[in-house]
C-alpha positions in Angstrom: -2.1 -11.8 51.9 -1.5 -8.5 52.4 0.0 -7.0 48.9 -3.4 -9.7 47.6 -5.9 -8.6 49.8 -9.2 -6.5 48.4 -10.8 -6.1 51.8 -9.6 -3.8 54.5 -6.7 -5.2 56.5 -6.3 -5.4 59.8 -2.6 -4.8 61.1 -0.8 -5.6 64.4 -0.3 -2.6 66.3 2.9 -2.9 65.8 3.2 -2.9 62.3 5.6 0.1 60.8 4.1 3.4 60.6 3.5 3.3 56.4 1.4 0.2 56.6 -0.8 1.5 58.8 -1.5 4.2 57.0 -2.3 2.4 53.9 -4.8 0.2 55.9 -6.6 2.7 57.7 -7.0 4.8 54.2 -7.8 2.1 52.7 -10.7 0.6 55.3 -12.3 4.1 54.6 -13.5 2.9 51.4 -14.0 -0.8 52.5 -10.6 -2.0 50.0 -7.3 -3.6 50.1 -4.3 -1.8 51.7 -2.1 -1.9 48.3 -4.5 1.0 46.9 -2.7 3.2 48.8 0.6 2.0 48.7 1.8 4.8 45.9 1.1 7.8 47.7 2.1 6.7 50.9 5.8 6.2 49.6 5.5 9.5 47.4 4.2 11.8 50.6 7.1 9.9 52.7 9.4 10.8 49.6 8.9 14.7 49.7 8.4 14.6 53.6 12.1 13.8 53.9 13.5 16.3 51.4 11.7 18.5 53.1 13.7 17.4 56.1 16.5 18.1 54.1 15.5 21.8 52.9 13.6 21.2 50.3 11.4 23.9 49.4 10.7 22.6 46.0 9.9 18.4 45.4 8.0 16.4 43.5 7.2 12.5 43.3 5.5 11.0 40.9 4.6 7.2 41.7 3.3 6.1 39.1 0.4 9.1 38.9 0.3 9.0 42.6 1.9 12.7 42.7 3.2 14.3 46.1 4.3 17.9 45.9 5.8 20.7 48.0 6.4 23.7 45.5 7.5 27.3 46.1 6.7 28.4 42.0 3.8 27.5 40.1 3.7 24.1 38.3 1.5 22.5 35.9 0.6 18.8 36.7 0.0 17.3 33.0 -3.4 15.4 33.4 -3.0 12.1 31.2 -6.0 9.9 30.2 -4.8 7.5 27.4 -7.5 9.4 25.2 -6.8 12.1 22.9 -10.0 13.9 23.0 -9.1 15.1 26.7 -6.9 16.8 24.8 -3.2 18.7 26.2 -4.0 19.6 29.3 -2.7 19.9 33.2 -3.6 21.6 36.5 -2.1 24.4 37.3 -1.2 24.3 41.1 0.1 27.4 42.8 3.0 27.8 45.3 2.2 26.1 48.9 4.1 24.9 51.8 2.2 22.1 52.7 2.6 18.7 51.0 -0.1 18.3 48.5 -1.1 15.2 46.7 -2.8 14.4 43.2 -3.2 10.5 43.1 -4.7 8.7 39.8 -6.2 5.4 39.4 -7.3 4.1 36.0 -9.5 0.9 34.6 -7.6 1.1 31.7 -3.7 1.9 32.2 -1.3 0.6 33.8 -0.8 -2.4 36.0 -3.1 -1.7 38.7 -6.4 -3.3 39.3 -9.4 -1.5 39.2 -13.2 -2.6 39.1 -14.0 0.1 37.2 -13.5 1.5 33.3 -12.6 5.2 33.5 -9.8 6.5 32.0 -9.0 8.0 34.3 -9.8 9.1 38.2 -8.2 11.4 40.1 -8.2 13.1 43.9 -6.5 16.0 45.3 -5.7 15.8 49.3 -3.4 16.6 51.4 -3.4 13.0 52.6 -1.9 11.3 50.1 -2.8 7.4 51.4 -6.4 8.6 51.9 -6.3 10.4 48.3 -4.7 7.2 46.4 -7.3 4.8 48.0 -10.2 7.3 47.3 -9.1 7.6 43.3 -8.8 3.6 43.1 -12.5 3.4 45.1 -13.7 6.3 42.9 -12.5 4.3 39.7 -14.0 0.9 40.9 -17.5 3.1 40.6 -17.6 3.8 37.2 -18.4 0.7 34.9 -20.4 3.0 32.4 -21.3 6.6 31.6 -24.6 6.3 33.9 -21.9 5.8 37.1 -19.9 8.7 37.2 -22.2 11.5 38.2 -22.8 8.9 41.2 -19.7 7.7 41.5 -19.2 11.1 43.9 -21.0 9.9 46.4 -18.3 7.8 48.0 -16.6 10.9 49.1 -19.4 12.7 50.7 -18.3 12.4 54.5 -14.5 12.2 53.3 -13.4 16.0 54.6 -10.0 16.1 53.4 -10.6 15.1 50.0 -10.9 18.7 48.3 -11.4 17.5 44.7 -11.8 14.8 42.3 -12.8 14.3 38.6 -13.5 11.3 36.7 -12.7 10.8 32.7 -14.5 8.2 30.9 -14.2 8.4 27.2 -15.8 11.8 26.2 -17.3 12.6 29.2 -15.5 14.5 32.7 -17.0 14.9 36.1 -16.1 16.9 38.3 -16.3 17.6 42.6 -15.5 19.7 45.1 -12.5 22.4 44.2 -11.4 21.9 40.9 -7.6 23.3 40.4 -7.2 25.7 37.4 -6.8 23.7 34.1 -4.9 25.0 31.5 -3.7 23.9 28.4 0.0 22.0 28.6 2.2 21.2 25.9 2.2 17.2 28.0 5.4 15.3 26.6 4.2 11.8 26.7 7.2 9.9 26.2 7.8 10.9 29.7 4.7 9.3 31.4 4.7 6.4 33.1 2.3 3.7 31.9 3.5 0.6 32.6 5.9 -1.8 34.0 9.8 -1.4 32.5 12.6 -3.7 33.7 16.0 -1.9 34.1 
């Protein structure tokens, strides 16, 4: 029930640390506990290189990104839709964790409600940002919803940014990173299942 479930989820209090994470990010936005599942395991991933010295790390889960970076890097923004053209977020050096978690209607595997191409959420809290882009994306059936898709994130303080693409148009809130143009190689984005 719990990797099924689209409702908040209520754990035992002794459930492991990562699932109660996920559920009490994901009861923010009144969802299921597997919409945060990605950038859980990516902020737990760079938290423990950082443990190990890490000064530089980067997961990316699927577009669930965690990050620790002591250079700039460019974060290639990827919507399925060529007129959003070649394009990334230039992030600058930071000693904090920082995540940039995705959620789309119409790639990959995950469910959505919604149809963007793509919605996206920048936080330090990577379970509450990869359960805020999934809520954000289950918003937007049409072009009408995405100005008021935002509204979900209102009282949500340590979200810092978010942007919606659907089709031609973007939306954007809050504390937009610098975007730049990127030369974006897409044979190496993740878009879908692959047996090994």
């Amino acid at each position: 029930m719990f990797k099924t479930i689209f409702k908040p989820y209520k754990y035992d209090k002794n459930a492991p640390k990562i699932i109660k994470k996920m559920c009490d990010a994901s009861k923010k936005f009144d969802i299921g506990p597997m919409s945060a599942v990605a950038g859980t395991i990516a902020y737990y991933a760079v938290k423990e290189m950082i443990e190990k010295g890490a000064t530089y790390a980067i997961v990316d889960n699927g577009g669930d990104i965690a990050f620790i970076s002591d250079r700039t890097v460019h974060i290639g923004i990827y919507t399925g839709n060529d007129q959003t053209g070649q394009l990334a977020f230039e992030i600058k050096p930071t000693n904090k964790i920082l995540g940039i978690c995705t959620s789309s209607g119409k790639i990959g595997h995950s469910f959505s409600y919604g149809n963007t191409d793509a919605s996206i959420i920048f936080s330090e809290d990577l379970s509450l940002a990869d359960a805020a882009a999934t809520a954000l994306g289950n918003q937007v059936k049409n072009v009408d919803d995405v100005k008021k898709s935002f509204t979900i994130l209102n009282d949500k303080k340590r979200i810092t940014a978010a942007l919606v693409f659907f089709k031609d148009k973007i939306g954007l809130w809050g504390d937009i990173p610098s975007i730049v143009p990127a030369d974006v190689p897409y044979n190496l984005i993740t878009r879908g299942r692959y047996d090994f």
